[in-house]
N, C-alpha and C positions, 0 to 999 in steps of 0.2 A: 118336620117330625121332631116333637123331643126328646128330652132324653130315655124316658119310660117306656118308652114306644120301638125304639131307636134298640133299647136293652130285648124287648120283646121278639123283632125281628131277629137280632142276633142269636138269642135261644130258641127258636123255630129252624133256621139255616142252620143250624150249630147240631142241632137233631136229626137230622139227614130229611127236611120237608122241603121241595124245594119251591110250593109256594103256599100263601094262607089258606087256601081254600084246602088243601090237601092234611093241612093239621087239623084243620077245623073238623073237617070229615072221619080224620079219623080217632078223635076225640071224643067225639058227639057234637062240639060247639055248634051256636049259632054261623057262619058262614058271615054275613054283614055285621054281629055283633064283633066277634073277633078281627074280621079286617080293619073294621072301624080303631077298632083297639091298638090295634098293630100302626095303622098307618099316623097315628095320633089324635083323630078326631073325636075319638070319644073315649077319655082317660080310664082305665080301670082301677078299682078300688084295691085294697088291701088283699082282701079276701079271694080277689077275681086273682090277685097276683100270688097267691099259695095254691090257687086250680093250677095256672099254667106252669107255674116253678116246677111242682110234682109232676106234671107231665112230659118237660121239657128238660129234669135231672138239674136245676138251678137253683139256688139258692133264692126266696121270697123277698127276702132285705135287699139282695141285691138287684135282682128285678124292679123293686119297688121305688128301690131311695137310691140305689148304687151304693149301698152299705156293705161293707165287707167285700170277699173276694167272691167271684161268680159259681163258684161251687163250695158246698163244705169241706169243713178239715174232718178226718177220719179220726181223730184225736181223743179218744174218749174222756167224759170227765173235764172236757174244758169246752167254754164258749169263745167265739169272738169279741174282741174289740171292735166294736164298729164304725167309732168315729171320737171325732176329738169336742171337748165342752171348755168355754170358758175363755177361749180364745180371743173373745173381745169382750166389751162391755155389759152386751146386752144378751149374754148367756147361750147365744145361739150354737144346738150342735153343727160339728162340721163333719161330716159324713165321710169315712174314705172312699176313695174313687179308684178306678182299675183296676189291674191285675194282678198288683203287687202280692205278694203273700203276708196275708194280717197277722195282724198280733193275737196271744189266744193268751187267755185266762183263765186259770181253776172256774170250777163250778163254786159258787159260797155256798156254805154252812143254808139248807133249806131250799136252796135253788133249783131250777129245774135245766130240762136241755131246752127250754123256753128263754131261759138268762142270759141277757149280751148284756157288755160292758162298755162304758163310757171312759176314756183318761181324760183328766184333768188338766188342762195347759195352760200358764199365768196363773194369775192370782185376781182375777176377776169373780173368784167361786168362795175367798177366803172366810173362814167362816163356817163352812161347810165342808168343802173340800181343798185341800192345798196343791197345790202343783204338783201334778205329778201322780197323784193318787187316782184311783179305779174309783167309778160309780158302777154299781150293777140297777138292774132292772129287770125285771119280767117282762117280754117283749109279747104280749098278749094282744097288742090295740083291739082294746075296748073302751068305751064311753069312760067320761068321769063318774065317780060315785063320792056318795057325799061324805066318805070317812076320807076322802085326799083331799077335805078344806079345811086350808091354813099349813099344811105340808109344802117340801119342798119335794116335788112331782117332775118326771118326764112328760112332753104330751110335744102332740102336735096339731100343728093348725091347717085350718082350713085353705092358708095360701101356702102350704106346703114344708113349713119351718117344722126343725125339732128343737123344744130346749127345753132346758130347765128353770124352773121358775115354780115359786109358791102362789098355790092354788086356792085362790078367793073366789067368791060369788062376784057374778059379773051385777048387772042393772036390773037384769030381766032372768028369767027360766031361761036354761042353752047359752048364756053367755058369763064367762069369766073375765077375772080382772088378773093379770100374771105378775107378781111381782118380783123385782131380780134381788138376786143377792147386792149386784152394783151395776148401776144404770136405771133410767127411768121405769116406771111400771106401767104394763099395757094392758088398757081397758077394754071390757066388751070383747073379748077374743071367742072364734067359735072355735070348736075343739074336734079334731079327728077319733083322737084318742087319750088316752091318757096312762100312767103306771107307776106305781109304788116304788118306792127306791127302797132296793132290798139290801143291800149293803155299801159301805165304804170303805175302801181297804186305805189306808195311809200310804203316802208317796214310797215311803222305805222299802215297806213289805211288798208294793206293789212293784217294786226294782224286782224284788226278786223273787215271784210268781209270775210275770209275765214271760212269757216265752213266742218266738217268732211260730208261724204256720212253718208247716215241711211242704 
């Protein structure tokens, strides 16, 4: 079972069902679509993982990626921090994992309660962003559109990566070319989703706008 799966059954037990066919039932679901789900054989999409989040009182990011903490903060006016960028060469987000209580961030200037935050760590981002500082993002996952070519983009891929990377025409229609701020650049990539970098707060300021979850 993975981990997607692995998060699924824990938010079903965690509800008081004490087996899949009894959520499914009383949800409306498919019966085999959901077990399937559940036991890992058949991965659910984004979309599948905001049905059962809202039915199940968990949080979608963390159902999906294991991003953030398993339920939201009541914190108005602020998003989570979901994970860390920049940590190695090749820009890959590092998502946080467990129970710990995450880190929250103001809402920016235009944002929505759609807007999570990325931190900066190293200096593998420089240029863009410094150590230390907040990315935000609209956490929408939808397709790419052609006003994020040649930007520098959130998205995710098809083998389950999130990062940052500016956003080229790949070979063909459906495939991109990612290039990193530092590290080599990757061809032909298919794409989950993708999203607008809506702001960057500086390392300083972002000292001191960040505040722990209660």
């Amino acid at each position: 079972m993975d981990g997607r799966a692995e998060r699924l059954r824990r938010a079903r037990i965690d509800k008081g069902f004490e087996t899949a066919a009894a959520a499914a039932d009383a949800f409306g679901w498919s019966r085999n679509t959901y077990a399937s789900n559940e036991n890992g054989n058949a991965p659910f999409s984004y979309r599948r993982a905001k049905e059962y989040a809202a039915a199940f009182g968990v949080r979608p990011e963390w159902l999906y990626d294991a991003a953030g903490p398993m339920q939201g903060s009541a914190e108005p006016g602020f998003v989570q921090v979901v994970g860390r960028v920049g940590a190695n060469p090749d820009g890959v987000v590092l998502f946080a994992t467990g129970q710990d209580p995450a880190e929250l961030a103001p809402i920016p200037p235009g944002g929505t309660e759609k807007a999570a935050a990325l931190k900066v760590v190293g200096h593998s981002m420089r240029g863009v962003a410094d150590d230390g500082a907040l990315i935000y993002f609209e956490d929408q996952r939808t397709p790419p559109t052609p006003d994020m070519l040649g930007h520098v983009v959130v998205v995710e891929t098809d083998t389950d990566e999130v990062l940052v990377k500016r956003l080229l025409r790949g070979s063909r229609p459906g495939l991109y070319d990612l290039e990193s701020v530092a590290g080599p650049m990757r061809h032909d990539a298919k794409l989950r989703w993708a999203a607008h970098i809506t702001a960057i707060i500086p390392p300083f300021q972002a000292r001191r706008i960040i505040r722990g979850a209660a």
